[in-house]
C-alpha positions, -999 to +999 in steps of 0.1 A: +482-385+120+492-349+112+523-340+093+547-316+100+553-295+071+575-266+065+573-243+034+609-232+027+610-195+009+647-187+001+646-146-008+668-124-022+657-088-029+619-096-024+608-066-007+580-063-035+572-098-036+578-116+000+545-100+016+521-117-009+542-146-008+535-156+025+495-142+024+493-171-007+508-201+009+489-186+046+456-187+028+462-221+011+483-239+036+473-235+071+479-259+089+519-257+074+549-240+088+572-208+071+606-200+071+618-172+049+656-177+047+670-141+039+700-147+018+716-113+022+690-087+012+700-052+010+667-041+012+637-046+037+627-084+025+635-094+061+614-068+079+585-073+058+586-112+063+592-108+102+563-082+101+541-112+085+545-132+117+569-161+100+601-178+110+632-156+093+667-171+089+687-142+082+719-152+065+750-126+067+756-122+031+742-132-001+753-168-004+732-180-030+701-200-033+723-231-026+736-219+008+699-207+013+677-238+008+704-259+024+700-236+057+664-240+052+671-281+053+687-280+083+665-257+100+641-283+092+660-314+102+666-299+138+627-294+140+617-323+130+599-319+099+584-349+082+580-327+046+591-294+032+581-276+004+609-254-013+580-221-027+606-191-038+602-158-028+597-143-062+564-151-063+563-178-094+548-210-074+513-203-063+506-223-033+475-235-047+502-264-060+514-269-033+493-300-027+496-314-060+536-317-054+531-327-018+509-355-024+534-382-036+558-376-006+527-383+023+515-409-001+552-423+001+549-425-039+582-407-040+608-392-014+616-365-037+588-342-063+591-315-086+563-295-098+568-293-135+554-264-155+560-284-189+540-317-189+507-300-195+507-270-217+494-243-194+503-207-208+540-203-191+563-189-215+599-192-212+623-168-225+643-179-259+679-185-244+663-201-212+644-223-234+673-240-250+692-244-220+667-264-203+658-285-236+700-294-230+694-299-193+666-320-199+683-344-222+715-348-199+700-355-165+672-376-181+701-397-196+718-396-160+687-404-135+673-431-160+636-415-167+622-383-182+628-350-166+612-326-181+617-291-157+651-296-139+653-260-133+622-256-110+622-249-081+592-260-069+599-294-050+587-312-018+614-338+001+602-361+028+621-367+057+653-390+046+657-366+016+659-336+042+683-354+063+705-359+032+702-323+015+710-306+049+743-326+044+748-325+004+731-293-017+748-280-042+759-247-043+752-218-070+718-227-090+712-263-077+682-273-091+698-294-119+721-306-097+702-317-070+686-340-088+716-358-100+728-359-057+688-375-054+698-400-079+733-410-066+714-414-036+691-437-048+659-419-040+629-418-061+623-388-080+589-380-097+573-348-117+543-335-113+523-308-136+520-275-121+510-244-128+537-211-117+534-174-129+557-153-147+579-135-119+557-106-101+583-082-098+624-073-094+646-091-114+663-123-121+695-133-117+698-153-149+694-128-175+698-130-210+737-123-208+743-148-185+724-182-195+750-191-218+777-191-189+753-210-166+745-231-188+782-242-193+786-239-157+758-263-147+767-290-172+804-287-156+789-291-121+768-321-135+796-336-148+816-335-121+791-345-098+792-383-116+823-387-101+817-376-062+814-402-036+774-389-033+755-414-009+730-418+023+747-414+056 
């Protein structure tokens, strides 16, 4: 039986990336669906996607990468997808991987992967500041989901059907990465890691930089926080 997959690329500001973004994951994933959700770009991300032949969800103003995935859930909950892929537009998750983190959710080993670019020691250097915040993030929502989580700021994740269903109804807003995870868990789903391989961003910017990974640092660990509390189940 064939699977219905859809790669999700939420892109903000990729005019220099988006073009090779969608070439890799064409040329490694054929036989898989895109949608590029444009979350507000002021520059010409959305003409070059539309140019590449791919679905574009063009969102009215820059929403954040919350908003944008969980458009890109319900996009793919209305067309019946049985797996999605979430591959940024900024060009740091070959889709080479994108097998290795699909493979538990067809195998049913897991509803819910993310590709990890710290359980095998594979070159990727993270900055200083970013470093220390994950090492916090790490502990926290490894104490909070009950097993080792060793990335909880990737973005590189695949989500079978029921998790679909629930994140087009619950995502986080902001940088939900870390959160998500701890909506997963309160919904009892089963979470796994995988080890992956991602690149250093190919061009453009951030929007964590230096100044602000102190603030979203306290900000995430805020959200998490109050996210133990919330009434976070399966419809």
């Amino acid at each position: 039986m064939k699977h219905k997959i859809l790669i999700i690329v939420p892109a903000f500001n990729e005019e220099n990336n988006i073009v090779s973004v969608i070439s890799d994951i064409l040329k490694h994933c054929p036989d898989s669906d895109i949608v590029v959700v444009n979350d507000g770009s002021g520059d010409n991300t959305v003409k070059l996607a539309r140019q590449s032949k791919v679905a574009v969800l063009d969102l009215p103003n820059n929403l954040g990468i919350g908003a944008a995935m969980q458009t890109g859930y319900k996009f793919a909950q209305e067309m019946g997808y049985d797996f999605t892929v979430q591959c940024d537009g900024d060009g740091q998750h070959p889709a080479n991987q994108i097998n290795k983190i699909l493979k538990p959710v067809i195998s049913n080993e897991a509803d819910l992967v993310v590709g990890s670019r710290y359980i095998q020691k594979n070159g990727y250097k993270t900055p200083l500041m970013r470093k220390a915040g994950m090492i916090v993030f790490t502990f926290v929502i490894s104490l909070i989901i009950k097993q080792k989580a060793s990335d909880t700021t990737s973005g590189f994740r695949a989500a079978n059907r029921k998790v679909i269903k629930f994140f087009a109804d619950n995502y986080p807003c902001d940088y939900p990465e870390v959160e998500a995870l701890v909506y997963a868990h309160k919904a009892n789903f089963r979470i796994t890691e995988v080890p992956v391989e991602m690149r250093q961003r190919a061009a453009g910017v951030s929007s964590i930089n230096h100044a602000k990974s102190a603030y979203y640092m306290t900000k995430v660990l805020l959200a998490v926080f109050l996210d133990m509390f919330r009434n976070i189940r399966r419809a």
